[in-house]
Structures are given as structure tokens and as C-alpha cells.
VMD Tcl script that draws the C-alpha trace (Angstrom):
set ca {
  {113.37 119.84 92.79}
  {112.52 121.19 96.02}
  {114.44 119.75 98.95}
  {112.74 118.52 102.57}
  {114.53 120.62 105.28}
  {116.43 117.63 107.74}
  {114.59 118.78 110.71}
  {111.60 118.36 109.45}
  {112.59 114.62 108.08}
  {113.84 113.71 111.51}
  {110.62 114.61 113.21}
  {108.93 112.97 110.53}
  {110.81 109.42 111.25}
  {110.37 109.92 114.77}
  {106.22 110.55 114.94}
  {105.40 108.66 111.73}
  {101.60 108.42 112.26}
  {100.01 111.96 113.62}
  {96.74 112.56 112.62}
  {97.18 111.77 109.00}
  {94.03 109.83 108.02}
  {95.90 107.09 106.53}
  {94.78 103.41 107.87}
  {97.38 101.21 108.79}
  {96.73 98.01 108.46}
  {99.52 95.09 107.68}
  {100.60 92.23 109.67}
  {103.93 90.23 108.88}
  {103.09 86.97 108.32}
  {106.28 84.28 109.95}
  {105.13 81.45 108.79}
  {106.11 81.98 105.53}
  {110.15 81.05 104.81}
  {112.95 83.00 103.14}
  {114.27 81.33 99.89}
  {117.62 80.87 100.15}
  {120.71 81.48 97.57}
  {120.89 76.97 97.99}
  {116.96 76.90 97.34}
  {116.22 75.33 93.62}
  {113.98 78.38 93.84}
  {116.73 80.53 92.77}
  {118.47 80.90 90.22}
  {121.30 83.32 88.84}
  {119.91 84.19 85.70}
  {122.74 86.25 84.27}
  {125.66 88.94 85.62}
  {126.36 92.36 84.22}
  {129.64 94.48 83.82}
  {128.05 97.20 86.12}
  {124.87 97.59 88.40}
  {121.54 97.07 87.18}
  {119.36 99.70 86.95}
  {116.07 98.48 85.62}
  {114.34 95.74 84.05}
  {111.17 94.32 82.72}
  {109.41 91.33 81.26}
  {107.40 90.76 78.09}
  {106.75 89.65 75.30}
  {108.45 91.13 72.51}
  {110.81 88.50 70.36}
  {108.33 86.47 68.00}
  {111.09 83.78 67.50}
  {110.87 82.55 70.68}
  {107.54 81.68 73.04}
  {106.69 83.02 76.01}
  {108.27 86.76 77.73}
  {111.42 87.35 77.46}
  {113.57 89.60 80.73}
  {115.47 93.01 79.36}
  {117.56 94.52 81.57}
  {119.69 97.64 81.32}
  {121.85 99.47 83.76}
  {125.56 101.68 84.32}
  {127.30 99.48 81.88}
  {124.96 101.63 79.05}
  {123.87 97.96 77.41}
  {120.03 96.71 77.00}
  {120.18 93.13 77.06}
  {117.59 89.95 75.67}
  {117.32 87.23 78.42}
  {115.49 84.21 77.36}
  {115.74 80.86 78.38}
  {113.80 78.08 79.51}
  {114.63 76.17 83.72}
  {118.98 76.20 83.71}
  {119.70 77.21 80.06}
  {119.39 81.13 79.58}
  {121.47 83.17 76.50}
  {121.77 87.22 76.77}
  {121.58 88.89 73.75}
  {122.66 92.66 73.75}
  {119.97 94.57 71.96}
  {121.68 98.17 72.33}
  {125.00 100.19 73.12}
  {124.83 103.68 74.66}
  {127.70 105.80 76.23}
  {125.96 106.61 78.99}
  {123.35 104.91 82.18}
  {119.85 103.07 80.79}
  {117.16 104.65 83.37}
  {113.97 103.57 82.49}
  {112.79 100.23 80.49}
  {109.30 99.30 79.43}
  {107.65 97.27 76.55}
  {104.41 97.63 74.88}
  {102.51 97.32 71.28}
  {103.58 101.09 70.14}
  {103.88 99.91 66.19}
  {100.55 97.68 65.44}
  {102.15 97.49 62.40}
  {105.37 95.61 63.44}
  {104.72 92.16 64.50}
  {105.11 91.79 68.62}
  {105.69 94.32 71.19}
  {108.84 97.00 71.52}
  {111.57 98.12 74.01}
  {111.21 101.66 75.36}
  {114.68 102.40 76.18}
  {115.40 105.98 78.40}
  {118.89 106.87 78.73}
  {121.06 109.18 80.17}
  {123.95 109.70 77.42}
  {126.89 111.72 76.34}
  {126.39 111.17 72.54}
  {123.20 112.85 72.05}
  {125.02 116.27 71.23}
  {123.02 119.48 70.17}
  {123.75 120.76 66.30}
  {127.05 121.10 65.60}
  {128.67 119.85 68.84}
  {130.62 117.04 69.02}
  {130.54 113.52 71.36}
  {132.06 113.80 74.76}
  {130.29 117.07 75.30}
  {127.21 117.46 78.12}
  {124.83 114.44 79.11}
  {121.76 114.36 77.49}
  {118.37 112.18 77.93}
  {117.13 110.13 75.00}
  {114.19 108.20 74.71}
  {114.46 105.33 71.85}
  {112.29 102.24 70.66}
  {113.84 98.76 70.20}
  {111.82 96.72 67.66}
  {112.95 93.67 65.81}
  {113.36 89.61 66.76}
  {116.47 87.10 66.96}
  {119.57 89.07 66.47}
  {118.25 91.53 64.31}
  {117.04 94.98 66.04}
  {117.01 98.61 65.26}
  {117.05 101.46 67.18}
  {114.73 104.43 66.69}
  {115.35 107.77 68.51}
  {111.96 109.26 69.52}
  {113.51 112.60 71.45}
  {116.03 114.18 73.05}
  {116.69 116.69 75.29}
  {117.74 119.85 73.61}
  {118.94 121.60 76.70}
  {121.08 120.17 79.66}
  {118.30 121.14 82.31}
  {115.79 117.85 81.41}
  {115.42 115.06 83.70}
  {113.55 111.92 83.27}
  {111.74 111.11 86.83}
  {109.34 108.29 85.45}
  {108.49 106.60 82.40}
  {105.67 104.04 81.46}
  {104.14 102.22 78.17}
  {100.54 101.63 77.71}
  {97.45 103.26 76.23}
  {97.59 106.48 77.16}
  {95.60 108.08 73.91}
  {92.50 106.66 73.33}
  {92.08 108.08 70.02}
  {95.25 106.83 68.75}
  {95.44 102.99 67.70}
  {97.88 100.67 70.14}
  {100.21 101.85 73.28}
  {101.70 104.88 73.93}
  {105.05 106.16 76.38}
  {103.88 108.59 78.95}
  {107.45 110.50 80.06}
  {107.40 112.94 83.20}
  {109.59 115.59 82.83}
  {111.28 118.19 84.68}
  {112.37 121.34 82.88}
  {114.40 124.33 83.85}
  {114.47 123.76 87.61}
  {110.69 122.17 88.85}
  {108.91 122.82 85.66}
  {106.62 119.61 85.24}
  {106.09 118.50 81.69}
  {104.03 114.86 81.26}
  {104.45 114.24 77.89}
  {102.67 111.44 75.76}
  {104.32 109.97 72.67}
  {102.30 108.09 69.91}
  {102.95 106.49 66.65}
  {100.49 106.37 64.15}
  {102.74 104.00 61.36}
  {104.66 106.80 59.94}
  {105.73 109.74 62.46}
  {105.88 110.19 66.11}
  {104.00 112.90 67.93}
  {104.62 114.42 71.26}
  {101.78 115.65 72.89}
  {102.00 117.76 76.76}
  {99.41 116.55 78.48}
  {99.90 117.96 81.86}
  {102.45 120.81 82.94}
  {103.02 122.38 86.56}
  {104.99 123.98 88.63}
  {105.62 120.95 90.88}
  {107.41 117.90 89.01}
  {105.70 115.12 88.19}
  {107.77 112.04 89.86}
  {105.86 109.12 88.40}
  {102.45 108.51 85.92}
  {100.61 105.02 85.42}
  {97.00 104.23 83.79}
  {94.41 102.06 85.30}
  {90.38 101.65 85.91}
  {90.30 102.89 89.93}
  {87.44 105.66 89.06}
  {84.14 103.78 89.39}
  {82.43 107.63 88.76}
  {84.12 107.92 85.38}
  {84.31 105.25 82.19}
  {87.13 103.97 80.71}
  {90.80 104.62 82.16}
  {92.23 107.04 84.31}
  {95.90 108.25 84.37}
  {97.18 108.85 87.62}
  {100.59 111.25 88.43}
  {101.97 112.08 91.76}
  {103.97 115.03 92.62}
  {106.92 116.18 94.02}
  {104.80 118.63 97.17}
  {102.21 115.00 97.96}
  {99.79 115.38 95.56}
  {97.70 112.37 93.85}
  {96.23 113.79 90.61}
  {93.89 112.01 87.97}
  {93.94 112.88 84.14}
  {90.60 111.87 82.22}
  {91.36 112.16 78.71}
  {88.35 114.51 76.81}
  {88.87 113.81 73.19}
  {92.56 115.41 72.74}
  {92.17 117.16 75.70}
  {93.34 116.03 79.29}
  {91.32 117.30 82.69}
  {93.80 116.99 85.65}
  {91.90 116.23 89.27}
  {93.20 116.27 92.38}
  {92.40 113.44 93.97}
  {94.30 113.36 97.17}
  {96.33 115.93 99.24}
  {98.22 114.61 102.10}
  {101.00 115.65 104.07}
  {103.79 116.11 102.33}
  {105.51 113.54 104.10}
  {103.25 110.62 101.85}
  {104.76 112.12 98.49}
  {105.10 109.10 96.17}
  {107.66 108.20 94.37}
  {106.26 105.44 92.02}
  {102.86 104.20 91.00}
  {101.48 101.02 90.15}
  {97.95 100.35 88.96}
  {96.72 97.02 89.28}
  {93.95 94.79 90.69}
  {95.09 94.07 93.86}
  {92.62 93.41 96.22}
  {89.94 91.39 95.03}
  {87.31 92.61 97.78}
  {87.34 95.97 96.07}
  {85.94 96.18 92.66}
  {88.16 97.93 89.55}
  {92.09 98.68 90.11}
  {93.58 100.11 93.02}
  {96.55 102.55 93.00}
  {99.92 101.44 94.76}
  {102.36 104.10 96.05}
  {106.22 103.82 97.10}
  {106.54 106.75 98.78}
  {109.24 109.46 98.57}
  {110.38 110.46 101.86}
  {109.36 108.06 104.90}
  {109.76 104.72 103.42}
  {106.35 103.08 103.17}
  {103.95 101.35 100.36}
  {100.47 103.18 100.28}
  {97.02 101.78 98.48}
  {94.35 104.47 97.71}
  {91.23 102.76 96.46}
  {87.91 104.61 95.36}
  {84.02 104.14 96.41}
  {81.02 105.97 95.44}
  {83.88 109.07 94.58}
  {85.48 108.95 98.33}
  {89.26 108.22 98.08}
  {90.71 106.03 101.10}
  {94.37 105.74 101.43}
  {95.89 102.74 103.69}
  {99.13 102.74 104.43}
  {100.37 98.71 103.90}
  {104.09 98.22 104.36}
  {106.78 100.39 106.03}
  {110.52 100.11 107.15}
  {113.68 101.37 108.38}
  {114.94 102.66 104.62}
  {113.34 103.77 101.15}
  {111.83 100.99 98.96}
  {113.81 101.40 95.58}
  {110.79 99.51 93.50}
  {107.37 97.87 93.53}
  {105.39 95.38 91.43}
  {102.49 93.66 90.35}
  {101.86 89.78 90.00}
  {100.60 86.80 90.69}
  {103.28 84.74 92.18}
  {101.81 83.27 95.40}
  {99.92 80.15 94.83}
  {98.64 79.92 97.90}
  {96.32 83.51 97.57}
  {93.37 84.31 95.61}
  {94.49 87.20 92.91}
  {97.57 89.40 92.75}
  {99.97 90.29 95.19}
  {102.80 93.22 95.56}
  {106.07 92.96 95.60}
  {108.05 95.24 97.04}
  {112.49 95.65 97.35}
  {114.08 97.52 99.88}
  {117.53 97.53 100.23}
  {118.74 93.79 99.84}
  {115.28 92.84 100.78}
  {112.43 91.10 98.22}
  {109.20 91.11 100.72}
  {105.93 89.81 99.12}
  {102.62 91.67 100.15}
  {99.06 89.92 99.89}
  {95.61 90.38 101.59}
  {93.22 88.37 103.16}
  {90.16 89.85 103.72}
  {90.44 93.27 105.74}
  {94.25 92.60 106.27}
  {97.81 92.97 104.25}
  {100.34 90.81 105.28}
  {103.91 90.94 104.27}
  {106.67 88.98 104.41}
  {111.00 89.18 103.14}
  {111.37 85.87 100.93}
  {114.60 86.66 99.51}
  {117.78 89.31 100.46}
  {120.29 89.80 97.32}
  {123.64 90.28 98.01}
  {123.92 93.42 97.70}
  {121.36 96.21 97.22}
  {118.82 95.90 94.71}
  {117.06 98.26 92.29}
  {114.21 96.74 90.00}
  {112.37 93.79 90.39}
  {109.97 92.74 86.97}
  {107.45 89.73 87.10}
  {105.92 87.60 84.31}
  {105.71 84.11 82.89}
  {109.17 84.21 80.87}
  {110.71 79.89 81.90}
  {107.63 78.54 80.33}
  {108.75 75.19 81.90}
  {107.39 76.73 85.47}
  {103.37 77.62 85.80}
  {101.82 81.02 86.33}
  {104.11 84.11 86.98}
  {108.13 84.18 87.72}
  {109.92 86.88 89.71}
  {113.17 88.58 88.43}
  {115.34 90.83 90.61}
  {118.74 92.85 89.94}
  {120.46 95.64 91.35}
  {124.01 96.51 92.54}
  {125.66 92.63 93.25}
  {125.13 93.24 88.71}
  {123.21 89.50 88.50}
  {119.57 89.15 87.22}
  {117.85 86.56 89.40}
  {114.73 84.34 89.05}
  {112.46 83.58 92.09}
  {110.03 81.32 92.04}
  {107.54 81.12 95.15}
  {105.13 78.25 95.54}
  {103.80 78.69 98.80}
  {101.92 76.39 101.41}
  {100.44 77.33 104.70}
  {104.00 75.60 106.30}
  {105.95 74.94 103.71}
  {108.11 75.43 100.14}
  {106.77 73.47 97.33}
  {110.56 72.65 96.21}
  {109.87 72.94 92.09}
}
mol new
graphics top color blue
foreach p $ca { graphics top sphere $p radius 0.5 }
foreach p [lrange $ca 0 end-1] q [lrange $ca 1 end] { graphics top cylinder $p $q radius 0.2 }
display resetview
């Protein structure tokens, strides 16, 4: 991973916007209020042994209705939430020795009723042939499938050497040609040797097939419709140096594209692909970037890509999501956490606003959202990070006001 020299960082927080051709356009918004740890908006879902690391929402236990939250973190457990209002049970799905990274869920089995758990992990009992547990740390990628308290654990890979890394992982359909979703892995091998791998199931075996390799690693892949030039979906991976590339899937080939080349400075560190602005047609792509803490959109017209920068601060943003949370705003909205921060980011018409409506207490890392406590309408917001609870936010806005559920 190559490093960004401190001078050149300090200059960089100094003179943020020098000829760059990114728009800047957000406004924080003060009517809105900050739910508070005595709001009925809140609520402590759950507390872990150790910090969380990620989490997600979905549906993938038949026995029950609805999403259900799984979490995972530095206590090496993946663990159920489901509940309904006050009454939540956690349900521990998985043991590893070792740090869960990376969580996602998806239909990767059609033939296995539901959805499944892609669990990455950083472990010490993954040994190579003949070596025995306690040994080097080793990244494993593994599917959870099953319902109630019954669920088994499949490995998909492992590293065979102690130079992989895991930067991002996603689930969706990332093979046309193969039936259900797929998990798209970014790699780095052997010191800044990108490796985006895709891993299918047909019913029987898993295959692993590279669809993109480089010399710059890949930090972070998602799939969306933001090409209005091109059919179908597009996969989009940022790199390590700045660049924005597209892969457009060719039968069982892959055709990588630069799309977008800025300063190094607006590197990203995660992407999101959702519809977020409803004035532009298709998906748009959402950025956290890498170095100077900011959330970018790049949208495409008529094959012209136009990034605007939409949210900044004083430290890195440590996640960012898509959902539809805010009752008071046509469409979906970001959601962005930074620090102890939870700041919800919407548009209205040419403008993003943005605005903190919750601060943890302590730093957070992951924030999921989805309609898992059917007794609430539309779309929940979970949160966890280092204070080791899982908390539910609900946010009913009006114009001057909390709509106290």
C-alpha cells in the first residue's frame, strides 16, 4: 500500500479546494434536532464483549418475518439480532479465533431457502498444510446459511500466504451468467498487487473467478445502474492512487474503464451505489474518501461524469449508507458516521443538506439500515462501533419537530 508523504497531507488539509473540478455544494440544515440517548428514538439494541466492527441488515432467517441485524467484530463472534420495539434476543451464528472484517448477506444458494451471511475474517486457525493453530493470521471468507438455531458454516477460501489483505467486500449480482448473487472480494497480494475476485455458486461447487488485477489495490467494489450509455449493471472499484474505474461484464469477460481521475487527494475509500437523488435518472455512485475526510457523488449524463463533493469534516468518515429513513424527503437519503457522529444527508433540488442526529458514546464503525422492528414503518437505522452496543435509530422528521414514535 503506498503511503501519502505528511507534507503533502498537511497542505492538503490546509487548501482543500484548488482547482479540482469538484462542485461543492451542501448546506447544514439546524433545524433539524439531535436524538438523544433519553429520546424513545433510541434504543440499545444489544452490547458485545469487544468493539464492533461491522454489521448489516437482511433478510436471511425464514422463521422469523421481517430483516434481521448481524453484527460481528474483535470478540471473533457473528451474532443474529431479531426482535420486534423493546424485546430483542442475540443468537451467535459463528466462533472464530480471530477479528470479523467484513459482513454482507445476499441470495448466493437459490437453492437454500432465504438469503446467507458472508462472513470475512481475519483468523489464526486457518493454518496452511501441515501447520498447526496458533501459527500466522490468515483471511477466510465463509457463508452462513441456515434458520433458528441451526446454521452451518461453509469455508469458500483462504489465504494461502500471509501477504493477503481483504480491503472491501460486497454481495450482489456480480455474474450475469450465473443464476442468484455473487461476493465480489478486493484483494491485495504480495505488497500492492490488486486482485478483484468474484465468487459464485452454481448448487454444487464454488468458483473463483479474477475479474480485475492491477498494480494499484483495489480499496472498495459495488454494482449499480449509473451508466445511462451502457445496459444493464455496472461494477464500479476505486483505487488506492484516486482512480474511479467501471467493469462492464462481456459474457465471462470483464472490460475495466476509467471513469474518473482526480487528484489523488479524492481517493475513495468505500462505495455505495444507490438511487439517491431523484432529479437524476439511474443510480448515482457515493464515495467516502480516503485521505481528506469528505463524502463525494459522481453521477453520469449523456457519458460526462460530474463529481460533487457533499459532506466534509474535521476527521475520516469510518462508513456510509443507503436508506430511506427521513419521512419528511422524497426518496433515499445517506447516512454517513464520523467519529461519534451519525449525520443524515438528503437533497432538495440542486442542494445536499446534512445534519448530526445522533453521537455514540464512543467512536463508531458501521452503521446498516433496513426494516428489521416490523412494529415501526419504512426503514430503521442501526449503529455500533467501539462503546461494543448495537443501537436502533429511528428518525421521523418534521419541518420543526420529532415525531416521538
Amino acid at each position: 500500500m503506498k503511503p501519502i508523504p505528511v507534507c503533502f497531507l498537511l497542505v492538503v488539509s490546509i487548501c482543500l479546494i484548488v482547482n479540482t473540478g469538484v462542485n461543492r455544494s451542501a448546506e447544514s440544515a439546524d433545524f433539524l434536532p439531535v436524538v438523544s440517548s433519553n429520546d424513545s428514538l433510541l434504543k440499545y439494541l444489544w452490547q458485545d464483549t469487544a468493539p464492533i466492527r461491522c454489521i448489516a441488515v437482511g433478510d436471511f432467517d425464514v422463521t422469523s418475518d421481517g430483516a434481521e441485524i448481524v453484527c460481528g467484530g474483535e470478540s471473533g463472534n457473528v451474532t443474529m439480532l431479531k426482535g420486534r420495539r423493546n424485546t430483542w434476543t442475540a443468537t451467535t451464528l459463528l466462533e472464530v479465533s480471530g477479528t470479523i472484517e467484513f459482513l454482507d448477506i445476499g441470495d448466493l444458494d437459490i437453492l437454500h431457502e432465504g438469503n446467507e451471511i458472508v462472513v470475512a475474517s481475519l483468523d489464526d486457525h486457518l493454518p496452511l498444510a501441515g501447520e498447526g493453530p496458533g501459527g500466522p493470521e490468515y483471511w477466510g471468507i465463509r457463508v452462513l446459511a441456515g434458520s433458528g438455531n441451526n446454521w452451518n458454516s461453509t469455508l469458500v477460501f483462504k489465504t494461502e500466504n500471509a501477504f493477503g489483505k481483504i480491503w472491501g467486500l460486497k454481495v450482489g449480482d456480480f455474474n450475469i451468467s450465473n443464476p442468484g448473487d455473487e461476493i465480489i472480494a478486493c484483494w491485495e497480494f504480495w505488497f500492492d498487487i490488486a486482485s478483484v475476485h468474484v465468487y459464485s455458486y452454481d448448487g454444487v461447487m464454488w468458483t473463483d473467478t479474477i475479474v480485475y488485477t492491477g498494480n494499484m489495490v483495489i480499496m472498495d467494489a459495488d454494482i449499480g445502474e449509473v451508466n445511462s450509455s451502457h445496459p444493464g449493471t455496472e461494477i464500479i472499484l476505486l483505487d488506492e492512487d484516486g482512480e474511479y474505474i467501471q467493469l462492464v461484464q462481456n459474457d465471462t469477460s470483464w472490460e475495466p474503464t476509467c471513469i474518473w481521475a482526480p487528484p489523488e487527494i479524492y481517493a475513495g475509500r468505500e462505495v455505495e451505489i444507490g438511487d439517491v437523488d431523484v432529479h437524476h435518472p439511474g443510480d448515482e455512485i457515493v464515495v467516502r474518501t480516503r485521505f481528506v475526510p469528505g463524502i463525494i457523488l459522481l453521477t453520469e449524463t449523456n457519458t460526462s461524469w460530474t463529481p460533487t463533493w457533499i459532506l466534509n469534516g474535521s476527521v475520516l468518515f469510518t462508513d456510509v449508507g443507503i436508506g430511506d429513513i427521513f419521512r419528511n424527503h422524497a426518496g433515499k437519503e445517506l447516512i454517513a458516521i464520523q467519529d461519534r457522529n451519525v449525520t443524515l444527508i438528503w437533497n432538495r433540488g440542486q442542494r445536499w443538506y446534512h445534519q448530526v442526529i445522533w453521537r455514540d458514546l464512543a467512536p463508531l464503525s458501521c452503521l446498516s439500515v433496513g426494516d428489521f422492528d416490523s412494529y415501526y414503518p419504512g426503514d430503521e437505522l442501526v449503529v455500533a462501533g467501539h462503546s461494543r452496543y448495537v443501537s436502533r435509530i429511528l428518525y421521523r422528521l418534521f419541518p420543526s419537530s420529532l415525531d416521538i414514535v
